[in-house]
N, C-alpha and C positions, 0 to 999 in steps of 0.2 A: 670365178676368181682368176682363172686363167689367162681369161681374156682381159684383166686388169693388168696383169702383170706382162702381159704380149703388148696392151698399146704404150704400157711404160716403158717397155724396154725398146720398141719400136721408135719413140720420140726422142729416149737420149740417144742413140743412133743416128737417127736423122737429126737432131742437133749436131753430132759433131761430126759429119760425113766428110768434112773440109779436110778435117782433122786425120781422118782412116781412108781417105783420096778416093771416094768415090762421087763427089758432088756433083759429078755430070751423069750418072747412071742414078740419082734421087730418087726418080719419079718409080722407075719400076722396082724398088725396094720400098717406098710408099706402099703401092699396092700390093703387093709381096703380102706387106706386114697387116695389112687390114683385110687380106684376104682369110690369112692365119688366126688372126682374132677374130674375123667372121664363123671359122670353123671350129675353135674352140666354145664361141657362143652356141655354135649349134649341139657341141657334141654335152654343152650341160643341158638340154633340154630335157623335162622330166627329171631331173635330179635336183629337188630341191633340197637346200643345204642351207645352214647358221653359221655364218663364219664370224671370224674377233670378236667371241664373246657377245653374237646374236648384232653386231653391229652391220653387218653386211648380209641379205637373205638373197639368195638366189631360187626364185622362182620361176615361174614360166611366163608368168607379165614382165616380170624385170629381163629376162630374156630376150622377149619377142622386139619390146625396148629397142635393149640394146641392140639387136638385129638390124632395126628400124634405123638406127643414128648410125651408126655403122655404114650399111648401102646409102645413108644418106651423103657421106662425107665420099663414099667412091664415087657416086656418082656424080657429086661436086665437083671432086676431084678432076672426071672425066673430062665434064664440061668448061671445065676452067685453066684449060692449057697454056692459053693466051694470056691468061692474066699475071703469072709468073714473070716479065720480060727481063728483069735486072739477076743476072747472074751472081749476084754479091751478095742478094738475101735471099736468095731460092729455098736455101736450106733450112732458114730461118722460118721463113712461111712456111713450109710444111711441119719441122718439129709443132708448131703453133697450133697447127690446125690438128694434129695428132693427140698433143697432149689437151685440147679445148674438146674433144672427143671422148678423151679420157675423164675429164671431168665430168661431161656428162653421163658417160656411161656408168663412173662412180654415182649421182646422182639417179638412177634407175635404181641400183643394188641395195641403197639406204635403208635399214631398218633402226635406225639411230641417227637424233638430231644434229650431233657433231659430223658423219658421214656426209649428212642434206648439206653442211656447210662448207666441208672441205670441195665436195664437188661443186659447189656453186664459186669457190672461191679458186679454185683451179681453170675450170670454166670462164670466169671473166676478167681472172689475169692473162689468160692468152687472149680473149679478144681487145681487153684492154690494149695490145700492144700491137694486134693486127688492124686494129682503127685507124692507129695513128702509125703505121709502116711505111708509109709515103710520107715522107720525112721536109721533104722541101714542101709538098702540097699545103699551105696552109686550112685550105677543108678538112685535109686530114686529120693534123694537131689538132684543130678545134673540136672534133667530133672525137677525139682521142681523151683528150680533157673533160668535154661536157659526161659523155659513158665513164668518165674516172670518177665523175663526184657524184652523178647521178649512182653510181655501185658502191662508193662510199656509203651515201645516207642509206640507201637500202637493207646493205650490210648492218649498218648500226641499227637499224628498225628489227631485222631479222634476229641479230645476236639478243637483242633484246627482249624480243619475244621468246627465243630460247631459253633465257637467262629465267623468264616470268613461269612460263611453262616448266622449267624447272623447279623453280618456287614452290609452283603449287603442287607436284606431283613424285617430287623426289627422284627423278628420272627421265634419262633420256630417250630409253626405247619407247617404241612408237605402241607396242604390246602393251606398257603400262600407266602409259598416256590415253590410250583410251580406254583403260577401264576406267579411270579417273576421271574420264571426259562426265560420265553422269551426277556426279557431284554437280559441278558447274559452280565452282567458287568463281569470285571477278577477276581471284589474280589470273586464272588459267584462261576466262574467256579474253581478258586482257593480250595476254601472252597468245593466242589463239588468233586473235584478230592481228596483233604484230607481225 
């Protein structure tokens, strides 16, 4: 949980750095911040826990996870000095990539359908806006658009199968969903296949 709350607090910061006058010192307060949610990942390892009402389980898979996305985004990070060059959205690309981290790494934690969707929906509204960040490029926009409606229809397939899967089982934990799953009525293999 901690580490949910360190890459959130991490992203509204690097969002507003312009703001608090450090947008030219970003980078090493970037890594600062994902180094500290790297440690707070490690330090729930073995401590597995049911938070909001079993909505968020923190295990040792959901961990190792998030470990995983985590050194994935530093090491991005590392590698990707260059790519930064316009001073004017610096800050902007990194909040992005922070809180599209954050998404995912809420998406590990998930023991509840609403959870799987807020991290999916957190998740590709940042990239949603990192596609299309190269503003003059028209490759950009267009790849910026086509990822918007492609995550549209998606979204409405997924919500939808939620919706079904709800139907049939009266709930959205993942616990009572599959005891449910041996039944096998159509609404749920429906809602299942969505």
């Amino acid at each position: 949980m901690n580490t949910l709350i360190a890459l959130s607090v991490l992203g509204l910061v690097t969002l507003f750095s312009e703001i608090f006058g450090f947008k030219n010192r970003i980078r090493p307060v970037v890594f600062l911040g994902l180094f500290i949610a790297l440690g707070y990942t490690l330090a729930d390892w073995g401590n597995g826990a049911s938070l909001f009402n079993g909505m968020i389980r923190l295990d040792n898979y959901a961990i190792a996870f998030s470990m995983l996305l985590i050194a994935a985004t530093i090491l991005w990070l590392t590698v990707s000095s260059g790519f930064f060059t316009e001073d004017s959205s610096k800050s902007d690309h990194y909040a992005l990539i922070v809180f599209a981290l954050t998404g995912a790494v809420c998406m590990t934690f998930f023991n509840n359908m609403i959870m799987l969707f807020l991290g999916i929906e957190i998740l590709s509204v940042s990239l949603y806006v990192l596609a299309g960040s190269k503003k003059k490029d028209p490759a950009s926009n267009e790849s910026a658009l086509k990822y918007f409606l492609l995550g549209a229809f998606a979204t409405g397939f997924l919500l939808f199968g939620i919706a079904l899967v709800y139907g049939a089982t009266g709930s959205f934990d993942l616990e009572k969903i599959a005891g449910s799953i041996s039944e096998g009525t159509p609404m749920l293999k429906a809602g299942i296949t969505l």
